[in-house]
VEXROKE-947547 format. One record per residue (C-alpha): x, y, z; residue in one letter. Coordinates in pm, 1 decimal. Example, Ala and Ser with C-alpha at 12.3 -4.5 7.8 and 13.67 -1.06 7.14 Angstrom:
1230.0 -450.0 780.0 a
1367.0 -106.0 714.0 s
This chain:
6453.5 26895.8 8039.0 x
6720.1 26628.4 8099.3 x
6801.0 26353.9 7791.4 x
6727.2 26008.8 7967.9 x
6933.6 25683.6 7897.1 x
6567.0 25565.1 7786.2 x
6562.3 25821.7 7509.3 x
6936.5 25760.8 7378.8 x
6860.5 25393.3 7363.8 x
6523.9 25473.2 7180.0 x
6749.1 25677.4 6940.2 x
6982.4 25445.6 6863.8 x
6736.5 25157.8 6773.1 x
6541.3 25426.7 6528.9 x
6836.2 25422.1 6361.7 x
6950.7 25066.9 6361.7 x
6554.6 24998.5 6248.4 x
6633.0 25180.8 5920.7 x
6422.9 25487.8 6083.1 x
6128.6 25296.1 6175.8 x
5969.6 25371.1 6506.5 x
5727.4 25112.3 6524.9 x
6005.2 24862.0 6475.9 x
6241.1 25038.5 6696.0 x
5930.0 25037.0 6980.1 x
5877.1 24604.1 6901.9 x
6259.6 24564.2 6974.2 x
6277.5 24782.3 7289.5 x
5938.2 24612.8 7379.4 x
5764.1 24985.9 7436.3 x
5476.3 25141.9 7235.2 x
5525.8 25300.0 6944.6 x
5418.2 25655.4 7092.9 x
5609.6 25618.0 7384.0 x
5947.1 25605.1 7168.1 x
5767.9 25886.2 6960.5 x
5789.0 26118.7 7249.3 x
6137.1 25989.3 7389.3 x
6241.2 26129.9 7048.0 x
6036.0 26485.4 7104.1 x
6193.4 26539.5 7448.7 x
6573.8 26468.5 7320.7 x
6532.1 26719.0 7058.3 x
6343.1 26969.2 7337.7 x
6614.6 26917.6 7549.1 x
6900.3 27005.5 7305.1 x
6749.2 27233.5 7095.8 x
6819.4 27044.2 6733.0 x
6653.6 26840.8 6473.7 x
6765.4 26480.8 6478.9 x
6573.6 26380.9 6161.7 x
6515.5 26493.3 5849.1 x
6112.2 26425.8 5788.5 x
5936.7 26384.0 5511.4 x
5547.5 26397.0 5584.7 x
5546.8 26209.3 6001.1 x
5797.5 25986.4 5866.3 x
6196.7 25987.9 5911.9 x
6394.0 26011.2 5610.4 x
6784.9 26041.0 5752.3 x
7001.0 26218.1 6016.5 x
7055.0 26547.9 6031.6 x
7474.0 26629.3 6050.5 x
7357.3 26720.9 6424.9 x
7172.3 26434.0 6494.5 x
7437.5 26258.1 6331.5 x
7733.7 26362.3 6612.9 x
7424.9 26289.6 6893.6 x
7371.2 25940.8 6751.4 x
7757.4 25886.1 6788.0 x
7771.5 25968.4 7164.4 x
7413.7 25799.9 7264.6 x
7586.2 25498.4 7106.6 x
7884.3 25540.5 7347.0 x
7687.5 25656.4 7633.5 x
7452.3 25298.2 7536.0 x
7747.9 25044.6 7557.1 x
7948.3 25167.4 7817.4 x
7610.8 25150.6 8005.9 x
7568.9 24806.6 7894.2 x
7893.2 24744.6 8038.6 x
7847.6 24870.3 8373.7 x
7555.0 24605.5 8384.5 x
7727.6 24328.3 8270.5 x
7971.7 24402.4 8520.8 x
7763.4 24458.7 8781.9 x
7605.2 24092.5 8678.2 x
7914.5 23937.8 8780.3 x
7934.5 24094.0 9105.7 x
7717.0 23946.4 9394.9 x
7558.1 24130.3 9663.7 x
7782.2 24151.2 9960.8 x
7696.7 23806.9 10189.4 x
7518.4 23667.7 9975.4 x
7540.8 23513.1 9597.8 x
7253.4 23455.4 9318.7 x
7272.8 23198.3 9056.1 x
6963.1 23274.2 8743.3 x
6937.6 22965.8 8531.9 x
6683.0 22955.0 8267.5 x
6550.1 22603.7 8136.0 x
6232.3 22393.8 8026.0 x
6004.9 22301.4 8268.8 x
6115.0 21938.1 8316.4 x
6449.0 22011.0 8328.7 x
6377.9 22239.2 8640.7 x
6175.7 21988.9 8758.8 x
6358.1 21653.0 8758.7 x
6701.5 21733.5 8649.1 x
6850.5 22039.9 8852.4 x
6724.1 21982.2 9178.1 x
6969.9 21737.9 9308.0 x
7243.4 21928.8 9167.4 x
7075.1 22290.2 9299.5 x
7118.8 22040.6 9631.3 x
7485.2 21955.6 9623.4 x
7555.1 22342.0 9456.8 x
7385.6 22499.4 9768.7 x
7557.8 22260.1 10005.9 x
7837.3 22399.5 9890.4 x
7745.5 22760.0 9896.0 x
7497.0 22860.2 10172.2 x
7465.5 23154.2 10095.0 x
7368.3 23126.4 9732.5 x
6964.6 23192.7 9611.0 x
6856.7 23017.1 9299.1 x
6637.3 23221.4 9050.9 x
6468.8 23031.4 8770.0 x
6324.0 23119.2 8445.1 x
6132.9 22813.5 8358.8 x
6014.4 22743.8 7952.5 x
5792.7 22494.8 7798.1 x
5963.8 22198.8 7590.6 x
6064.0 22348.0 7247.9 x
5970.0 22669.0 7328.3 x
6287.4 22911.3 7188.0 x
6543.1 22990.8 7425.5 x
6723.1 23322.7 7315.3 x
6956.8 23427.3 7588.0 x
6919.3 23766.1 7459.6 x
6564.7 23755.4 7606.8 x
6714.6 23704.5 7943.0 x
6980.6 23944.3 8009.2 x
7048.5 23840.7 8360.7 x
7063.1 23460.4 8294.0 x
7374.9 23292.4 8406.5 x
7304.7 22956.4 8272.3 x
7067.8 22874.1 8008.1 x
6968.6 22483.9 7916.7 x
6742.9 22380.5 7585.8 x
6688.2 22076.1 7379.1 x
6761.7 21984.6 7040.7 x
6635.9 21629.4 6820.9 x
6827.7 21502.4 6521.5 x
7059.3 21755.0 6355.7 x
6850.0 22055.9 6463.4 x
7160.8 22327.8 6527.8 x
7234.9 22505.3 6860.4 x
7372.0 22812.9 6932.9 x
7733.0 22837.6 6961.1 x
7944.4 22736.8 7290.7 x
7684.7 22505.2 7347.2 x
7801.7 22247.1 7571.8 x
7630.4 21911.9 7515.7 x
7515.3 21745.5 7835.9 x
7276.0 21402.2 7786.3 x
7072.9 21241.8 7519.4 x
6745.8 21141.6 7606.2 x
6463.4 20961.6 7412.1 x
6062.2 21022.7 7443.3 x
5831.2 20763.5 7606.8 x
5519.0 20620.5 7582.1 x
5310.6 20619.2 7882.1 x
4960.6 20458.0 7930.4 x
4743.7 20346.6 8241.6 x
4764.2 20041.5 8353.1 x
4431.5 19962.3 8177.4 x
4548.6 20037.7 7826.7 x
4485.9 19817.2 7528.0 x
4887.4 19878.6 7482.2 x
4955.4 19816.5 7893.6 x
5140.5 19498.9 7787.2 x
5301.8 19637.0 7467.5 x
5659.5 19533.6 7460.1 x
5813.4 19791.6 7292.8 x
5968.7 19960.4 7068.5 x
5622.8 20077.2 6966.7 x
5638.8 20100.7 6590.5 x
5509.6 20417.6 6432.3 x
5241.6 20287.9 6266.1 x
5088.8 20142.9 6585.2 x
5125.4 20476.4 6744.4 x
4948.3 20657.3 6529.7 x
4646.7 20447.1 6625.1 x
4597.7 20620.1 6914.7 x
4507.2 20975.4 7034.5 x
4845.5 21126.9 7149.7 x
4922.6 21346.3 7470.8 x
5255.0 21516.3 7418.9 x
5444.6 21831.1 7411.6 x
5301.5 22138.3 7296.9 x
5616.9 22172.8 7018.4 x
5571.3 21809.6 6869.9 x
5230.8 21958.2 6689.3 x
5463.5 22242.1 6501.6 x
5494.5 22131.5 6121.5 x
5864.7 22162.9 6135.3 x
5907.4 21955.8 6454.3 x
6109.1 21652.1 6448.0 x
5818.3 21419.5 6602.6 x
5616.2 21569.0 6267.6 x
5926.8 21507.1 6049.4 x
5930.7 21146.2 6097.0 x
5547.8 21078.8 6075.6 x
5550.8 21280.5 5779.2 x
5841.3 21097.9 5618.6 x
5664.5 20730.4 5712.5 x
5333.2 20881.9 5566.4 x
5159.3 20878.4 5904.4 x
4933.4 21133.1 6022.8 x
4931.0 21175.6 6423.5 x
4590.2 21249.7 6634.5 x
4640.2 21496.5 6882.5 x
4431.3 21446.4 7190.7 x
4583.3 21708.0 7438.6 x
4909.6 21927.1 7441.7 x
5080.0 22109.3 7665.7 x
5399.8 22279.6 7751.2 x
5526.4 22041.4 8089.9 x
5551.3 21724.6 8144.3 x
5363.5 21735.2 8468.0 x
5050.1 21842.9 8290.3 x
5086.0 21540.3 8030.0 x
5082.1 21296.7 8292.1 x
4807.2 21431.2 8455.2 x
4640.4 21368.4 8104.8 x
4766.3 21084.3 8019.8 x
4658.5 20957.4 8367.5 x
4316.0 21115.3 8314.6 x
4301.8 20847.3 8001.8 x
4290.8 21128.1 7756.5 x
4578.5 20946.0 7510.8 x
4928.0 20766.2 7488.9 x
5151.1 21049.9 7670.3 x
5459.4 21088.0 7510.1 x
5719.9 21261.8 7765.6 x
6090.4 21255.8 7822.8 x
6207.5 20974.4 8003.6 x
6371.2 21177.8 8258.5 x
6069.5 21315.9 8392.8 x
5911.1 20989.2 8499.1 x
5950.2 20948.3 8896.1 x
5952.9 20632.5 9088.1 x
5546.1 20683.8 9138.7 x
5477.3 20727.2 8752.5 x
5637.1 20402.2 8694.6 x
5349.7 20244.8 8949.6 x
5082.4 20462.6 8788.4 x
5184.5 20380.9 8416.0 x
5322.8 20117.4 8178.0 x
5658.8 20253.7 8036.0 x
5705.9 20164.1 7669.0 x
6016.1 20231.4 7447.8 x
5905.9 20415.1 7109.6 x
6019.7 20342.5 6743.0 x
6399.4 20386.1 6716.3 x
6305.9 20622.9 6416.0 x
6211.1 20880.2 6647.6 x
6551.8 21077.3 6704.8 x
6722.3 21086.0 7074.0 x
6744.3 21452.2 7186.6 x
6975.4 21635.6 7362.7 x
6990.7 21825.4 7629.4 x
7220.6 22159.2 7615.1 x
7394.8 22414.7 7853.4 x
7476.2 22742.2 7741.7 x
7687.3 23017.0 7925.8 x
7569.2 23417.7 7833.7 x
7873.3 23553.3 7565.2 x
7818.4 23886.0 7629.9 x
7999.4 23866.7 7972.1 x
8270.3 23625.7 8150.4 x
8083.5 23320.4 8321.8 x
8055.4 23391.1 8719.8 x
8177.5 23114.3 8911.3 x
7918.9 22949.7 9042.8 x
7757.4 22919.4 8729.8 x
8038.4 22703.0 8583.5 x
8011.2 22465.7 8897.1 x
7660.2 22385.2 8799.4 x
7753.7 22312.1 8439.6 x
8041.1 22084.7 8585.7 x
7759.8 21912.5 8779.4 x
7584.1 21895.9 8474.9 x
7845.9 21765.4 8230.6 x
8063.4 21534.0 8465.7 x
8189.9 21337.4 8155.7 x
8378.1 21676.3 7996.4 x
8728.1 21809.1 8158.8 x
8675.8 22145.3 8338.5 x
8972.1 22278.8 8141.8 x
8797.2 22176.9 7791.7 x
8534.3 22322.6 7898.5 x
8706.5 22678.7 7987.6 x
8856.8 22660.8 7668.5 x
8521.1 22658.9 7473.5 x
8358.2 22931.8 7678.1 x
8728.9 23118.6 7565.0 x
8646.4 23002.2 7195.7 x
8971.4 22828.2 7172.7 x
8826.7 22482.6 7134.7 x
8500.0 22313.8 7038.4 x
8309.8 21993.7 7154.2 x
8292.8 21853.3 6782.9 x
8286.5 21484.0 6779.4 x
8183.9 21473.7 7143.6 x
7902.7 21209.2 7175.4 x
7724.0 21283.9 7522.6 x
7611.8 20971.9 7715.6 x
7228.4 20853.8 7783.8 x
7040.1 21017.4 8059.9 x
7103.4 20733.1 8312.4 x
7473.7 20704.2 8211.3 x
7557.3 21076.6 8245.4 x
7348.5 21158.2 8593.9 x
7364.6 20792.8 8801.9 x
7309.3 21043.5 9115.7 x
6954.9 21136.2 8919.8 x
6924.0 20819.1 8779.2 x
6921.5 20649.9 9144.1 x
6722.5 20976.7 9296.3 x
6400.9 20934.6 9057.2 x
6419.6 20539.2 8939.5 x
């Protein structure tokens, strides 16, 4: 019987779960008897005891497993390596660009960029990962992402690298019919809570900024509908469910007939919008002409130097949606 890769790998997170299989199985995302047997069949195949046991449990390496757990650690990276190579290398002919972002993002910010980016390359095929707003974007989730974007409100902290594209600010959006149809904004909180709210799924979470700020004005919101996308909050909000509250870049030219647009309180905090290249391996190429797309107003060469760690982008205000993508601005107004 031939040790797998599989089994090494289910090895070396036994050990790096302080000899816990079940949470060795959660962080390789396989069942708990499947890494139990993985286990069985390295031990088959060389003939030793890895473990020391006390009862079905794991106490410590044995000196042989010990000197195994050494080389599956080698054997582990340098396969890990070969991938991450690999991930920079495009099929002959033809060239693959895997972005990962929120739903409206995809929707209403990269596709006149994916536009000019496959003009460019012809051959190139888009793959993307698309999240709901606030949902947590780990790029370790997404091994073969070449570009990840996320959103952060206030002083909420990003990961590092991070390269700062737009700020944007929520909306209010009601039918034309709406008691608040010829509301002048800013809305004020306290008017706002009035009504039943359509909005984004992570502006319910306790610890969201939206919650933050009601909280800290002693307001308590009503929360009609939710949902992860903007397109299904329109729909909503259309349906006369609530006030939708969406990011102002996801309103199209038709939204603006179907709804009155209202500015919110100014004690909501402006998000922004993020870009984030995978550290584990050097950015491909065509990856860091879509985040030049994206951030027009930062040199290429400051850039590079960030992704090299030899610089950061502290003190670097990004501009306003409409000021930092006129080419979107003009597409969807």
């Amino acid at each position: 019987m031939a040790v797998s890769l599989t089994g090494l790998r289910c090895l070396v997170a036994i050990v790096d779960a302080g000899m816990n299989v079940s949470a060795a199985a959660q962080s390789l995302h396989l069942s708990q008897p499947s890494v139990s047997r993985q286990l069985a069949q390295i031990e088959q195949a060389l003939g030793v005891r890895l473990f020391a046991r006390r009862g079905r449990g794991l106490v410590s390496l044995t000196p042989a497993g010990g000197e195994v757990l050494a080389i599956a650690r080698r054997m582990v990276d340098d396969y890990g390596r070969l991938r991450r190579l690999a991930g920079n290398q495009p099929a002959e002919g033809s060239e693959e660009l895997a972005i990962v972002a929120p739903q409206g993002y995809a929707l209403h910010v990269l596709p006149p960029l994916l536009r000019q980016l496959c003009d460019a390359h012809p051959s190139l095929s888009v793959r993307l990962r698309t999240l709901g707003e606030g949902e947590p974007m780990r790029p370790a989730d997404h091994p073969a992402g070449d570009l990840f974007m996320t959103s952060t409100a206030g002083d909420e902290g990003v990961e590092p690298g991070s390269v700062p594209l737009f700020r944007w600010r929520r909306v209010a959006i009601v039918e034309r019919w709406h008691p608040l149809s010829g509301f002048r904004g800013p809305l004020p909180l306290e008017e706002l809570v009035r009504w039943p709210l359509v909005t984004y799924e992570a502006a319910r979470r306790e610890d969201s900024s939206f919650r933050r700020v009601m909280s800290a004005a002693g307001l308590q919101p009503q929360f009609a509908c939710s949902a992860q996308d903007p397109q299904t909050l329109k729909a909503y909000a259309r349906a006369g469910l609530g006030v939708g509250l969406v990011a102002e870049f996801a309103l199209c030219a038709a939204d603006h007939d179907d709804f009155a647009v209202i500015e919110l309180d100014a004690r909501l905090p402006e998000c922004i919008a993020w870009a984030l290249l995978p550290r584990s391996r050097s950015p491909r190429p065509i990856a860091l002409s879509l985040l030049q797309l994206l951030a027009p107003h930062i040199e290429p060469e400051r850039i590079q130097a960030v992704l090299r760690g030899e610089a950061d982008l502290e003190g670097l205000d990004p501009p306003s949606y409409v000021r930092a993508a006129p080419m979107l601005a003009s597409a969807l107004a």
